[in-house]
N, C-alpha and C positions, 0 to 999 in steps of 0.2 A: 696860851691855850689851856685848860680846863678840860681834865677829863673827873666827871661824877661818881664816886666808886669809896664807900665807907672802906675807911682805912686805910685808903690809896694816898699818895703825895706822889707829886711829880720832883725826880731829881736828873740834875745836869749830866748828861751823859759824858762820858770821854772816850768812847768806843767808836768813835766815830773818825775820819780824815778830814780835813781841812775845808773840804767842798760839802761836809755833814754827808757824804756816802757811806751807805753802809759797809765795814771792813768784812763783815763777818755773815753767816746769813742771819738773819731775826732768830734773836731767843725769847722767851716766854715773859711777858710784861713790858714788850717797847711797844713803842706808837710810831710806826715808819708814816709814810708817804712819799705816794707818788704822782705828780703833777697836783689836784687838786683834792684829792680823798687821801683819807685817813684811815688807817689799820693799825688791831691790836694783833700782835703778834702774840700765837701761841707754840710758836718752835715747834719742834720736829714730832712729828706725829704719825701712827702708822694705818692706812688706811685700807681697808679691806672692803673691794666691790665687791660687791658680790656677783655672778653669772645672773642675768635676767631673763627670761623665759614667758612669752607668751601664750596662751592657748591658741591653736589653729580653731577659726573660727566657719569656715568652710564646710560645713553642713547644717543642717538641721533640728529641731530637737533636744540643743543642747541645753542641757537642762544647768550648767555651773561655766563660769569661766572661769580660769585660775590661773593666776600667776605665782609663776616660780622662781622665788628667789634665793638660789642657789649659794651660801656662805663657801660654802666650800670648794665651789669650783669658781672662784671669785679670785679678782688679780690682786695682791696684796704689794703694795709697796712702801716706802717711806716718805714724807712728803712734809714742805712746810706750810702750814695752819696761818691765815689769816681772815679778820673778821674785819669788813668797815663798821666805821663808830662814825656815820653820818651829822650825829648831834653833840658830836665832843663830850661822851659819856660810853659806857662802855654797853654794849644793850643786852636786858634783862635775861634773855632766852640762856644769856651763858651760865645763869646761876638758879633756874627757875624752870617752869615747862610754861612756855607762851606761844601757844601756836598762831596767831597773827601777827607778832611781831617775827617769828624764825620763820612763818609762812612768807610772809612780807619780805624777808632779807633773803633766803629761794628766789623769788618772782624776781628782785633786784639783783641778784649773781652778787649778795654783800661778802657771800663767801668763798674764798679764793685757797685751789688745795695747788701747790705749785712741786713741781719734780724739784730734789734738792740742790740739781745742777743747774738749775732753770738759769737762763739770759735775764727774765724778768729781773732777778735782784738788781742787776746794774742800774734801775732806775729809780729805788728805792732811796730818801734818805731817812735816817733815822730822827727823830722830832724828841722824843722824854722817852724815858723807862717809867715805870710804876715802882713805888717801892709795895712790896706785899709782903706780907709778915709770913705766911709760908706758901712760896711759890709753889713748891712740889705738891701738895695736897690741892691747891688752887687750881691748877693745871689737871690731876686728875680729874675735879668738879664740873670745872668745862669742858672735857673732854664727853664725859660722861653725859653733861645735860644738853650736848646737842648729838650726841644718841637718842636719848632719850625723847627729845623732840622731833626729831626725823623717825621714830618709831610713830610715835603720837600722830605726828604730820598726817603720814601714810595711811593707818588708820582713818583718822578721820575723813580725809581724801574718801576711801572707798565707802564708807560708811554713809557719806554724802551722795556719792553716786548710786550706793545702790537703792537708796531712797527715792533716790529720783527715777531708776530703772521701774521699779515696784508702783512706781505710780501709773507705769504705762500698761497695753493693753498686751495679755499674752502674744498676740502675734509681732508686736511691736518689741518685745522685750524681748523674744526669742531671737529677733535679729539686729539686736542693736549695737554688738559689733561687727556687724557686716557693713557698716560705716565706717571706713577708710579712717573719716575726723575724730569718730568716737575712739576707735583701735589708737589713734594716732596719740592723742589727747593723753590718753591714760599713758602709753608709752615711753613719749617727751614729759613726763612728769614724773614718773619713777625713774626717767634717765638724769632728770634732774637732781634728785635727791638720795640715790643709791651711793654716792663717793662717802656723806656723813651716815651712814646707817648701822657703821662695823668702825667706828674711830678707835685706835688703842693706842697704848704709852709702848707696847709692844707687842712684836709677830706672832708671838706665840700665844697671846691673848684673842686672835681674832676667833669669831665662830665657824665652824664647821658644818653646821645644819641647813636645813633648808625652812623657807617660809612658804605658805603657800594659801594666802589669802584668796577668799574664792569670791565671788558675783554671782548672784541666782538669776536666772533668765527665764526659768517660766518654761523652761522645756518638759514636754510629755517624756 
């Protein structure tokens, strides 16, 4: 197997038991698998949801809708980091800001945040390490560039929507989330992408503020 990545070489692991199980959990530059997919491990990582907060939409008139995304009242724990590499390469979004490929790997669940006790490992084996010339600095990078893309994501996500709100007619756009689908839509899509929003190397790095992106609706 061939994974694409300047600088990278694949070498013989010996971390492994006799059945290639992993002994250990994933640290930063293996390539496990389980059943038929492939993951690049990025080891232990601390992630900070944040509390998510909708606007009640239940009257009239409103002129903004706004969501609240709450860092600091957000559950922070420690977790391990893995990314599928679908095409035996390692994909761009980790080094880059690509919002249709880290959109695309969202829609697909290519990214997996697991508890550090998780049962999951038992089914993992490990396949190559990567050798990388400096993993610590590497690992910050992609830590950092799928923040930075789940910032991005999000954005443009509302930015898309509210375009599309703006095209409609003030009485239409005053109530357009009083549709269950619309509310529902935006909801299951920041519930999908709020785990990578707040990634750190540690606890004490997560943020503490709030976001609070708004939607205009056309209210008097």
């Amino acid at each position: 197997m061939y994974f694409q990545k300047s600088a990278y070489t694949i070498k013989t692991l010996i971390s492994r038991n006799k059945d290639g199980m992993v002994n250990m959990q994933p640290h930063f530059g293996q390539i496990v698998a389980a059943k038929h997919d492939h993951y690049f491990a990025l080891g232990r990582v601390v992630t900070n949801n944040p509390q998510l907060i909708l606007d009640n939409v239940n009257y009239i008139g409103k002129k903004n809708f706004v969501i609240h995304i709450k860092f600091g009242a957000g559950i922070t724990r420690e977790a391990q980091l893995l990314v599928r590499v679908p095409e035996s390469q390692l994909p761009d979004y980790l080094d880059k800001t690509n919002l249709k490929t880290f959109g695309q790997a969202i829609e697909n669940n290519d990214l997996m945040l697991l508890n550090t006790d998780s049962e999951q490992f038992e089914k993992f084996r490990v396949k190559a390490e990567l050798e990388i010339e400096d993993p610590k600095d590497e690992k910050i990078a992609y830590v950092a560039s799928l923040r930075e893309n789940t910032i991005q994501l999000v954005t443009d996500y509302l930015e898309q929507l509210q375009a599309k709100i703006d095209k409609l007619s003030q009485r239409k756009a005053n109530h357009y989330f009083s549709s269950k689908t619309h509310y529902e839509d935006v909801k299951d899509f920041l519930l999908s992408v709020t785990p990578y929003m707040d990634l750190r190397l540690k606890e004490s790095q997560a943020r503490q503020d709030e976001w609070r992106p708004k939607l205009r609706l056309g209210g008097q």
